[in-house]
Backbone as a printed PyTorch tensor [residue, N CA C, xyz], in Angstrom:
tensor([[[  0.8460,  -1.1880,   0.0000],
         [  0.0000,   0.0000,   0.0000],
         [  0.8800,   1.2370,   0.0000]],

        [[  0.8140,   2.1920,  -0.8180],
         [  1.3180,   3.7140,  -1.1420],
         [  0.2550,   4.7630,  -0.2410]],

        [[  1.0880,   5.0920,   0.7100],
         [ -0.0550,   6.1420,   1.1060],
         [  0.5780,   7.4970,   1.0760]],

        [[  0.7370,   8.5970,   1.3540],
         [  1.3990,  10.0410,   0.9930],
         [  1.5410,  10.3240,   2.4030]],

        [[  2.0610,  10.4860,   2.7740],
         [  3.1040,  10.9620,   4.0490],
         [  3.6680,  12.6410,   4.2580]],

        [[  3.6180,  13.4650,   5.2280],
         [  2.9250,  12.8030,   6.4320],
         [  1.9490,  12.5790,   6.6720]],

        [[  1.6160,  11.3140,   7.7590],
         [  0.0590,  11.1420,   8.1470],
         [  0.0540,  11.7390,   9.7130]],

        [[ -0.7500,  12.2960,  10.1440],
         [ -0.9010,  13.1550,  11.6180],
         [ -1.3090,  12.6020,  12.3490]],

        [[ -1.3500,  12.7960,  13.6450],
         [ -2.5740,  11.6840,  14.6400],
         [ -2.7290,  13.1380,  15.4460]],

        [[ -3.9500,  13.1090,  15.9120],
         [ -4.2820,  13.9400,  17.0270],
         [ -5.0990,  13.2420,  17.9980]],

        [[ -5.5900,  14.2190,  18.9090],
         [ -6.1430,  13.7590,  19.8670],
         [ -5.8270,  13.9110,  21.5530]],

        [[ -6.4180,  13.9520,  22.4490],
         [ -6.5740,  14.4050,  23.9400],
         [ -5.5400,  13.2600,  24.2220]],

        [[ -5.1740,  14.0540,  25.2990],
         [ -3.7830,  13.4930,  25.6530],
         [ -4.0520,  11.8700,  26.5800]],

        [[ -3.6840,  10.8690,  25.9000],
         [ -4.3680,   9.4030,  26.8010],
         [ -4.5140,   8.4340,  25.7810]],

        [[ -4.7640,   9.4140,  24.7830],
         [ -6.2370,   8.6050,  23.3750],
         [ -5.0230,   7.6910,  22.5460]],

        [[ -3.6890,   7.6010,  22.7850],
         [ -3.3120,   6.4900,  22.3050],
         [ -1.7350,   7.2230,  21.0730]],

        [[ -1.6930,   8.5560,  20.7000],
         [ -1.4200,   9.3720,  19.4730],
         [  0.3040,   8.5310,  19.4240]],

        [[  0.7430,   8.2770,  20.7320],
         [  2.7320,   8.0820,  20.5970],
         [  2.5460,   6.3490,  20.1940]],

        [[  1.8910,   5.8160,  20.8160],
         [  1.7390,   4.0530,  20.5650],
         [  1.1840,   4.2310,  19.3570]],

        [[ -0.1070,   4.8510,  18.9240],
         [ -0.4360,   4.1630,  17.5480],
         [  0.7030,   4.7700,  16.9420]],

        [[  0.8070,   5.7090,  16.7680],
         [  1.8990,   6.2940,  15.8170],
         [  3.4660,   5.4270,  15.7680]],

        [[  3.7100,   5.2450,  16.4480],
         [  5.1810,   4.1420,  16.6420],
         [  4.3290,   2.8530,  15.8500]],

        [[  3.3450,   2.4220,  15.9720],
         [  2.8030,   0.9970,  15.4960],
         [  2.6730,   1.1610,  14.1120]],

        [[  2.0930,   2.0860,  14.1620],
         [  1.5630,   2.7610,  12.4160],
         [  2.8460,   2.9110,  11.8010]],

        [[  3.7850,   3.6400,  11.9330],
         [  5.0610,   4.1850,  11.0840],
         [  5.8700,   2.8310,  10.9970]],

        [[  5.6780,   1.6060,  11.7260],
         [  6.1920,   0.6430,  11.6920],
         [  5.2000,  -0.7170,  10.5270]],

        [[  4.9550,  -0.2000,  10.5830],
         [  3.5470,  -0.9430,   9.7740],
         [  3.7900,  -0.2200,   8.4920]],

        [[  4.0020,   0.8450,   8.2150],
         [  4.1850,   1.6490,   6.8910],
         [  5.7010,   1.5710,   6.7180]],

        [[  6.5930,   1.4340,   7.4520],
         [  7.9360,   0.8520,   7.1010],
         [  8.7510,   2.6200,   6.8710]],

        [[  8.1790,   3.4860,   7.8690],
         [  8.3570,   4.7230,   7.6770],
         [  8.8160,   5.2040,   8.9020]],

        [[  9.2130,   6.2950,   9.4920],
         [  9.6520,   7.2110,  10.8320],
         [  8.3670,   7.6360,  11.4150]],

        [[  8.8890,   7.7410,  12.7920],
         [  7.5840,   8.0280,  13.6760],
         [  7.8720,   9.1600,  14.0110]],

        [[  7.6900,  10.6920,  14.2060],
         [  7.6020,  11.3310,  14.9220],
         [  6.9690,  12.1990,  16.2390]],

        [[  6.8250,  11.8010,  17.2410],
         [  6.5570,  12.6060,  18.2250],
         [  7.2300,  14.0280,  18.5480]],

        [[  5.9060,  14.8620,  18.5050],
         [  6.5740,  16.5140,  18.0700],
         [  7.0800,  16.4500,  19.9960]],

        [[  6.2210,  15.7130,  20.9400],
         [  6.4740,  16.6690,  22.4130],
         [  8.1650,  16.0570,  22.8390]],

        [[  8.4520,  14.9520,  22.1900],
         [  9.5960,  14.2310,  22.1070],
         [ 10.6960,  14.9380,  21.2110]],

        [[ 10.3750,  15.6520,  20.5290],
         [ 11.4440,  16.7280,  19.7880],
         [ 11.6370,  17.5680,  20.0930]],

        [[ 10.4730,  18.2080,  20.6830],
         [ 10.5500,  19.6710,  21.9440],
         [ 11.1850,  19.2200,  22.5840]],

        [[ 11.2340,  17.8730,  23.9750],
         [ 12.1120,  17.5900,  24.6860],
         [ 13.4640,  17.6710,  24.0900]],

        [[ 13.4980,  16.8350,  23.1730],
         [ 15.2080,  16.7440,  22.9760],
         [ 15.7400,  17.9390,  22.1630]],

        [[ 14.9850,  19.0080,  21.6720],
         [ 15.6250,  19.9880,  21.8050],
         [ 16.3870,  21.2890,  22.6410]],

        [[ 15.0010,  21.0000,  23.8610],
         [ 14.8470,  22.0450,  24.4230],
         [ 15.9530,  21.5020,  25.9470]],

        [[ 15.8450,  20.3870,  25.9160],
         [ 16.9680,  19.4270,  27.1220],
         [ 16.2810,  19.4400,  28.2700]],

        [[ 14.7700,  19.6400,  27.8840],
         [ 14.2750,  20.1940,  29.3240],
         [ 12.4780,  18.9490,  29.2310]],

        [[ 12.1500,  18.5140,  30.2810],
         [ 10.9350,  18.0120,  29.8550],
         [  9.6780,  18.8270,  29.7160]],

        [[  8.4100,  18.0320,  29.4220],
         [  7.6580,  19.1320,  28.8740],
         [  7.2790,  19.7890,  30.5730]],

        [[  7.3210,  19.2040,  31.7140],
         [  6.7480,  19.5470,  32.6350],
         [  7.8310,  21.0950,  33.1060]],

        [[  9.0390,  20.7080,  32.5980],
         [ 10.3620,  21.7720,  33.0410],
         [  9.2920,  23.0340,  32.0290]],

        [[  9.0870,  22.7360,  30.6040],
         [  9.1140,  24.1180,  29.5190],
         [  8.1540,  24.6900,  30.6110]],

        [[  7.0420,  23.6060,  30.6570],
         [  5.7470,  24.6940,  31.1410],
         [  6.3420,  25.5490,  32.2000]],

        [[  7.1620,  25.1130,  33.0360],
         [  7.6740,  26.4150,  33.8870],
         [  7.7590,  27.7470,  33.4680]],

        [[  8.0020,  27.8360,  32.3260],
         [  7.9880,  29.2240,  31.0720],
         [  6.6010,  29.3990,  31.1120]],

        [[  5.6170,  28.6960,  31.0450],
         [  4.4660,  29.3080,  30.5050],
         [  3.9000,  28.5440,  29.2410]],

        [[  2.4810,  28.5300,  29.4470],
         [  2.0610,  27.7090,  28.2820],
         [  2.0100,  28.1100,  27.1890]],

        [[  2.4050,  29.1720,  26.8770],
         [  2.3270,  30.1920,  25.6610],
         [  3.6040,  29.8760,  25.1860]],

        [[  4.8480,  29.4790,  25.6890],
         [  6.0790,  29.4150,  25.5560],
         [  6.3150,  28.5480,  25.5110]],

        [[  5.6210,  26.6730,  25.7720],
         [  5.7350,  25.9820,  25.4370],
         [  5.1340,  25.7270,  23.7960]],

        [[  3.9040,  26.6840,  23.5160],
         [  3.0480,  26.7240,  22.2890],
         [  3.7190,  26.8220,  21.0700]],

        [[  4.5470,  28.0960,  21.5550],
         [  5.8120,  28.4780,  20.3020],
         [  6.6870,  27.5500,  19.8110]],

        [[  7.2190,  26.8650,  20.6100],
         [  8.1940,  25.7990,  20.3780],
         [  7.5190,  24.5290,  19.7020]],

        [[  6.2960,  24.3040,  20.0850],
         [  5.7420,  23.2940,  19.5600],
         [  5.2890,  23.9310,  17.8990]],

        [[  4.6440,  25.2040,  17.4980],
         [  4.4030,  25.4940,  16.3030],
         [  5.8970,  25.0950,  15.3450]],

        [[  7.0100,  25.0580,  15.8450],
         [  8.4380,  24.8150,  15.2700],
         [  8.7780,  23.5420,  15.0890]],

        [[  8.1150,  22.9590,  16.1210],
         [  8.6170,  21.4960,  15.7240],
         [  7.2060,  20.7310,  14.8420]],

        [[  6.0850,  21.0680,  15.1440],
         [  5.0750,  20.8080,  14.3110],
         [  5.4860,  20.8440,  12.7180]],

        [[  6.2090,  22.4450,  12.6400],
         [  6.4360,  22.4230,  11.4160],
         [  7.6970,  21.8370,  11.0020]],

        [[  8.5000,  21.8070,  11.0780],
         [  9.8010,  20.8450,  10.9950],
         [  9.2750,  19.5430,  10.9510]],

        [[  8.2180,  18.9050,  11.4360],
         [  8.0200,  17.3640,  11.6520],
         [  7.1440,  17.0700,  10.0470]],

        [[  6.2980,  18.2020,   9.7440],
         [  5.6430,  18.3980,   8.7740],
         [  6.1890,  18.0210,   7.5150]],

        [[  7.3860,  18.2280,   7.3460],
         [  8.4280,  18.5380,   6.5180],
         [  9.4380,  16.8110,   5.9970]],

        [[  8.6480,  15.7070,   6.8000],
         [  9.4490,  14.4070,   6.7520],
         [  8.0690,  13.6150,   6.0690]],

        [[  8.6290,  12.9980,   5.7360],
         [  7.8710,  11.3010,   5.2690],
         [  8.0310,  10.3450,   6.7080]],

        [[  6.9350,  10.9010,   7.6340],
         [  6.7860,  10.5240,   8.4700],
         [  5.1480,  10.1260,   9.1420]],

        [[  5.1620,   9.1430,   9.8120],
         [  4.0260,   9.2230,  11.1120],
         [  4.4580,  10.8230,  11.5120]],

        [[  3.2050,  11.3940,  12.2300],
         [  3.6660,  12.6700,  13.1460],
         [  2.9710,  12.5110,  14.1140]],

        [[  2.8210,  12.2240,  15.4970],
         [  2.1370,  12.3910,  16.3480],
         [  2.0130,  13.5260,  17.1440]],

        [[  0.7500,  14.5570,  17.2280],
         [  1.2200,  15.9240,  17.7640],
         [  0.2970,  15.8960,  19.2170]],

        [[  1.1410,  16.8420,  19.9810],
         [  1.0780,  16.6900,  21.7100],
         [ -0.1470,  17.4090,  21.6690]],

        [[ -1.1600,  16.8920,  22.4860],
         [ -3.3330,  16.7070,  22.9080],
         [ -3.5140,  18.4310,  22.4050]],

        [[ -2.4520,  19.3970,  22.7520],
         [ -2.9110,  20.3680,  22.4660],
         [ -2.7290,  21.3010,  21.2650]],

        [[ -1.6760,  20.7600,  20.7310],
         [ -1.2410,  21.3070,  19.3230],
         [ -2.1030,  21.9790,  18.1580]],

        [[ -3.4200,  20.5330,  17.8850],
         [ -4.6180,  21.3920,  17.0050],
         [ -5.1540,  22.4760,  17.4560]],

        [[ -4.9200,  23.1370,  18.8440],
         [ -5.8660,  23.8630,  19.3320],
         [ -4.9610,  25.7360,  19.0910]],

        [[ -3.9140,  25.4200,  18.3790],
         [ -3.7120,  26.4930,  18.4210],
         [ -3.5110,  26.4610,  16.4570]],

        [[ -3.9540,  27.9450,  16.1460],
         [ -4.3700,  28.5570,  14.8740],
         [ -2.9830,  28.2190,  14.1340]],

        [[ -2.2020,  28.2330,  14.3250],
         [ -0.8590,  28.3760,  13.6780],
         [ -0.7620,  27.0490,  13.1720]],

        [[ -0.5980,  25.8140,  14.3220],
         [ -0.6910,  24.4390,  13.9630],
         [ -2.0660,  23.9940,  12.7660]],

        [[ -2.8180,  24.7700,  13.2590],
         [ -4.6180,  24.6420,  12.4230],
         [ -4.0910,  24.5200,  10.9700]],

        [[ -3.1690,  25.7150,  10.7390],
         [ -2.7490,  26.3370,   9.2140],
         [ -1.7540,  25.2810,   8.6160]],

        [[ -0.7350,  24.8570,   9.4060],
         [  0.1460,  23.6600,   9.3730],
         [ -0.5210,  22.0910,   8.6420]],

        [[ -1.5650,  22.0650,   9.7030],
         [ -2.2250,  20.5930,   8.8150],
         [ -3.1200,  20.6720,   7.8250]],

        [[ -2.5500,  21.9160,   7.2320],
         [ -4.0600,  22.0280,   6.0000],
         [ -3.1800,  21.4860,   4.6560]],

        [[ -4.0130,  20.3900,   3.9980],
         [ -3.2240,  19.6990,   3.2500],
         [ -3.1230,  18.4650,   3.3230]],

        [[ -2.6350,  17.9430,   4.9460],
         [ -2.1320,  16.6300,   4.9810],
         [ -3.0960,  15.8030,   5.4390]],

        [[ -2.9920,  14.8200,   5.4110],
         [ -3.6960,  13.7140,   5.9190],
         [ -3.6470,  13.2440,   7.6180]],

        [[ -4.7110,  13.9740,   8.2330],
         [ -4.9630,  13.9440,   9.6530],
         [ -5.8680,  13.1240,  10.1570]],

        [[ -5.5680,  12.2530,  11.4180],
         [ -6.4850,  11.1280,  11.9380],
         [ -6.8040,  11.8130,  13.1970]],

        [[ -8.1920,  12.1110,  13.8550],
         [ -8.2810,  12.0900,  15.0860],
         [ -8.5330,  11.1460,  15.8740]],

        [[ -7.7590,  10.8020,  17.1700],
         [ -7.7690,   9.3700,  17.6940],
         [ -8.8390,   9.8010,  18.5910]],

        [[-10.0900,   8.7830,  18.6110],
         [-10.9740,   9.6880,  19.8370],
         [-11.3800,   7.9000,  20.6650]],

        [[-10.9690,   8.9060,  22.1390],
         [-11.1650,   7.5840,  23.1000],
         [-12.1630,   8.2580,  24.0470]],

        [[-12.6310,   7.0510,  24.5860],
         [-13.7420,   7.7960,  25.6670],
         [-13.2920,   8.1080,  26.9920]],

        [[-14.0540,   9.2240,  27.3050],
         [-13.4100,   9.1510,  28.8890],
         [-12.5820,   8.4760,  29.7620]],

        [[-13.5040,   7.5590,  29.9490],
         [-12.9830,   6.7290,  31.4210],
         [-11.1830,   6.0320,  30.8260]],

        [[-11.7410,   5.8260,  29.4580],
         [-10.4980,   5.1840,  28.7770],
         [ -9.3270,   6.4270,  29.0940]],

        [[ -9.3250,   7.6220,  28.6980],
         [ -8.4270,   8.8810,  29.0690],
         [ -7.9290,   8.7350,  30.1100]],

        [[ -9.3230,   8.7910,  31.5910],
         [ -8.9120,   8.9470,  32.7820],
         [ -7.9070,   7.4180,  33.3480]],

        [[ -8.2110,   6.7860,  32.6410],
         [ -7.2960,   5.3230,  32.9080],
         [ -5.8970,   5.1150,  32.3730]],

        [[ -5.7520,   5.9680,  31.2900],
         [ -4.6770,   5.9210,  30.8130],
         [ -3.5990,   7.1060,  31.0550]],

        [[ -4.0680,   7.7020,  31.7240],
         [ -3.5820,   9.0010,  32.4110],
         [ -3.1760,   9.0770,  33.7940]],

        [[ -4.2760,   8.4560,  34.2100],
         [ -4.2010,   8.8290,  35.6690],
         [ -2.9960,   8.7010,  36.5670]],

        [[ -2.0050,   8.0050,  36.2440],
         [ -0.6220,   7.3820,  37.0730],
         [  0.6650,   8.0900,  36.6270]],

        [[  0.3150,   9.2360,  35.5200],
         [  1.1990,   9.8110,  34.6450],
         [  1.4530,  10.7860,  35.5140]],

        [[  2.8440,  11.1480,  35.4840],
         [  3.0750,  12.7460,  36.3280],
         [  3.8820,  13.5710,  35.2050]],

        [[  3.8430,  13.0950,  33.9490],
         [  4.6430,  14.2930,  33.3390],
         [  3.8620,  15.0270,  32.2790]],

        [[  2.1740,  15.0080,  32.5500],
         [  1.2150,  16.1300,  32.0850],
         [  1.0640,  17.0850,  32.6440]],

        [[  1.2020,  18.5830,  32.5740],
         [  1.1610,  19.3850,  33.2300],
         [  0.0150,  19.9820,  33.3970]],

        [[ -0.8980,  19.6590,  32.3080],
         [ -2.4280,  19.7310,  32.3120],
         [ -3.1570,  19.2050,  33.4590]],

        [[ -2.9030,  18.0300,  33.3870],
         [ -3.6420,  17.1510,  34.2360],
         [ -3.3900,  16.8690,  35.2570]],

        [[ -2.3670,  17.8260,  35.7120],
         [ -1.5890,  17.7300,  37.4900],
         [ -2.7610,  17.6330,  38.3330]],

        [[ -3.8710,  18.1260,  38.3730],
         [ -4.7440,  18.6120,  39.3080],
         [ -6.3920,  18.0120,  39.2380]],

        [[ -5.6220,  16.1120,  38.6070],
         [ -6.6570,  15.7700,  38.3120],
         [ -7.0760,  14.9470,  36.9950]],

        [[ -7.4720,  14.4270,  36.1750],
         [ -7.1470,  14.0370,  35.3010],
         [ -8.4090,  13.7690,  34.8310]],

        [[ -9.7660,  13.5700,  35.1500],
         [-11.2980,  13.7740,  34.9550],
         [-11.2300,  14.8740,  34.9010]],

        [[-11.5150,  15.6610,  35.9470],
         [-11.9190,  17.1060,  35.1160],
         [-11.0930,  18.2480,  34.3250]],

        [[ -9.7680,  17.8280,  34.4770],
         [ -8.9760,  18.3470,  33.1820],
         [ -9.2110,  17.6270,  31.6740]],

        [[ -9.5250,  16.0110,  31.9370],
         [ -9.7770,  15.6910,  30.0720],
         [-11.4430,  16.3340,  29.7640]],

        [[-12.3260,  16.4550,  31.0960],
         [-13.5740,  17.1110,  30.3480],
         [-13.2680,  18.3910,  29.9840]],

        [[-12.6680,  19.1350,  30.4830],
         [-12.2450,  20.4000,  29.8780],
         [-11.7100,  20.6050,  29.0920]],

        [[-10.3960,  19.6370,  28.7650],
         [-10.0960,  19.6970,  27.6470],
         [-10.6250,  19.4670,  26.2520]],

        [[-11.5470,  18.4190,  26.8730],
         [-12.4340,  17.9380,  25.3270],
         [-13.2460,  19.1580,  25.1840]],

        [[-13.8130,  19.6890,  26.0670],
         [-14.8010,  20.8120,  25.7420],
         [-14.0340,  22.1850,  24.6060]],

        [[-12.8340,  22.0450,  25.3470],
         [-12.0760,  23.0300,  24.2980],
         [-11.3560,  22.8490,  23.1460]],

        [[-11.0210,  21.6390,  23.0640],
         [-10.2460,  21.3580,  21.8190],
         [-11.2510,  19.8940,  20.7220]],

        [[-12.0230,  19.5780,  21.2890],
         [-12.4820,  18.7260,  20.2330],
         [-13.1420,  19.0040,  19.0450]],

        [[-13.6960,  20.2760,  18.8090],
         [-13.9370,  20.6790,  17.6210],
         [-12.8290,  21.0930,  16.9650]],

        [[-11.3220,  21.6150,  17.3590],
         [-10.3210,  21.4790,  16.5840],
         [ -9.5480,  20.4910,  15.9490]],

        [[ -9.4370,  19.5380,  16.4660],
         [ -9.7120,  18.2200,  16.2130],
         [-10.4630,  17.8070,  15.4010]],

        [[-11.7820,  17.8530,  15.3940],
         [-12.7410,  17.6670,  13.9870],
         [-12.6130,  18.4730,  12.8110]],

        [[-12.0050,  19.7390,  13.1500],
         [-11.7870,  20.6320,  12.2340],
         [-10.7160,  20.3070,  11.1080]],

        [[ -9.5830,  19.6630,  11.7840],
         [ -8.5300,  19.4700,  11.1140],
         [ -8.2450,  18.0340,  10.6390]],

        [[ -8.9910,  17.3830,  11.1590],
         [ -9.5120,  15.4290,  10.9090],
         [ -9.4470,  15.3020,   9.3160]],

        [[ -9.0210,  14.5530,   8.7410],
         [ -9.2440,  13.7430,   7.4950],
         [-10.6670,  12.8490,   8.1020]],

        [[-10.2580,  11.9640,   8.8770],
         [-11.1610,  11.3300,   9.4240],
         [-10.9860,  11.1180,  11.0930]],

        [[-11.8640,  10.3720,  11.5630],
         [-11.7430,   9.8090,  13.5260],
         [-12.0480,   8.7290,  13.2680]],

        [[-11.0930,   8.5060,  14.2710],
         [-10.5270,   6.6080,  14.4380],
         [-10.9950,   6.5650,  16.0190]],

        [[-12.1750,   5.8930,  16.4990],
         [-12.3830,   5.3280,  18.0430],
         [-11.1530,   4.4310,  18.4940]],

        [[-11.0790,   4.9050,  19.3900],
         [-10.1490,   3.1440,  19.9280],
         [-10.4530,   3.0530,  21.5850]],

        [[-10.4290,   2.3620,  22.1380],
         [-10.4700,   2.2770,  23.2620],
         [ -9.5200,   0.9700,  24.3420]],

        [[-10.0420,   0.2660,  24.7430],
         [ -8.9980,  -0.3620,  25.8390],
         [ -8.4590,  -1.6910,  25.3260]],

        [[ -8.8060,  -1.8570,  24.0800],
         [ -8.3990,  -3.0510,  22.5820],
         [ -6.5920,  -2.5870,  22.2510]],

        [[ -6.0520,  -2.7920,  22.0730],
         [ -4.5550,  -3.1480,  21.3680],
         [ -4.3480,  -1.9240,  20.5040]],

        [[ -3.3970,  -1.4470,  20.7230],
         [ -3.1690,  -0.4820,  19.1300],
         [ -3.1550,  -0.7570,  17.9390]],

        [[ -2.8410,  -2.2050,  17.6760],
         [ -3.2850,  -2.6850,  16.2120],
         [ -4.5900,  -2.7130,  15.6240]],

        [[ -5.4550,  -2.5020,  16.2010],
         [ -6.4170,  -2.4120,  16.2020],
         [ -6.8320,  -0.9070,  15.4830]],

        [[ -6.3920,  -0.1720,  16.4030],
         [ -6.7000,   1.2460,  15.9130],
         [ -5.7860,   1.6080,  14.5120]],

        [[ -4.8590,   0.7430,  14.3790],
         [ -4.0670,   0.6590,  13.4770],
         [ -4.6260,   0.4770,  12.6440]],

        [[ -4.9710,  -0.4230,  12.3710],
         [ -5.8730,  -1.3670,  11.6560],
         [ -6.8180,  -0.9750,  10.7550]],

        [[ -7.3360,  -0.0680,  11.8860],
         [ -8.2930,   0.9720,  11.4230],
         [ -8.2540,   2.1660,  10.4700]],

        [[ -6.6640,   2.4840,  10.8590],
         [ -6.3120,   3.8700,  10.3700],
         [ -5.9020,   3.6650,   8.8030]],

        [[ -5.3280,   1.7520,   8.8820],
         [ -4.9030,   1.9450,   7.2800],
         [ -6.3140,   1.1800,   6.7930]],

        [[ -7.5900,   1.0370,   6.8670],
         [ -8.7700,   0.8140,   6.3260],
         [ -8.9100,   1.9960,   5.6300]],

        [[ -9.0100,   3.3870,   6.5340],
         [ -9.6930,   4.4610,   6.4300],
         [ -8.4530,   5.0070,   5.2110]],

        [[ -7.0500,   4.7420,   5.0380],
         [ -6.0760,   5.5440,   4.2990],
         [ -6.3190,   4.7240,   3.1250]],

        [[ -6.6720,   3.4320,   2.9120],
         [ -6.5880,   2.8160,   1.5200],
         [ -8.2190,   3.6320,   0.9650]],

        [[ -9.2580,   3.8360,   1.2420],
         [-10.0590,   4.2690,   0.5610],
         [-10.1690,   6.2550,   0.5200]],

        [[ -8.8130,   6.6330,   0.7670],
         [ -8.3980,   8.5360,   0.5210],
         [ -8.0280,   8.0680,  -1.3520]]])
């Protein structure tokens, strides 16, 4: 199968975007990129250190590596909040974007034990309802299509994603 590269994953931070994407780019015999994993290793700092700057200042850095990641024949997996800002919006116009959408409880389960979200320090239910409230229409906005997945295997969602890419 020929598919055109890059392919994007989005989605609330939990919903699966670094595993499918490592599964997927391996399955396509291609590079995976994780943009919050390039911020890290650029910046030498983790994402919980940037936010010390400010979330606005972590935003910038991510519009840079968004676009730099843009730029490969790659998987791209971009960090839960990336679609939500206008700059990134303008970035995926063009490419072929998957939104990974998981349900709640699935989020709050896959989150909950994590300490290096800075979002979700204070909680991890009512930061993913908030978050969905604010970013899931960006997400739909910028979607090729949405891929469900939930507490099933990433091949699965995989699975899914190259169903939905053989009939683009």
């Amino acid at each position: 199968m020929s598919v055109a590269l890059p392919i994007v994953l989005v989605g609330l931070p939990g919903a699966g975007k670094s595993t499918v994407g490592r599964v997927l780019a391996h399955r396509l015999s291609t590079a995976h990129i994780d943009t919050d994993d390039l911020i890290v290793q650029r910046e030498g700092r983790s994402i919980a250190e940037i936010f010390t700057d400010g979330e606005a200042a972590f935003r910038a850095l991510e519009v840079h590596a968004v676009a730099d990641a843009l730029r490969e024949e790659a998987v791209v997996s971009l960090g839960g909040g990336a679609a939500a800002s206008e700059a990134v919006r303008e970035l995926l116009l063009g490419h072929t974007v998957v939104y990974i959408d998981a349900p709640h409880d699935e989020l709050v389960r896959r989150t909950a034990s994590k300490t290096h979200r800075p979002l979700l320090a204070d909680g991890p239910s009512e930061a993913l309802f908030r978050l969905r409230r604010q970013r899931e229409h960006h997400y739909r906005a910028v979607a090729t299509f949405v891929v469900p997945t939930g507490p099933g295997p990433a091949t699965d969602v995989v699975a899914t994603i190259i169903e939905n890419l053989e009939q683009l």
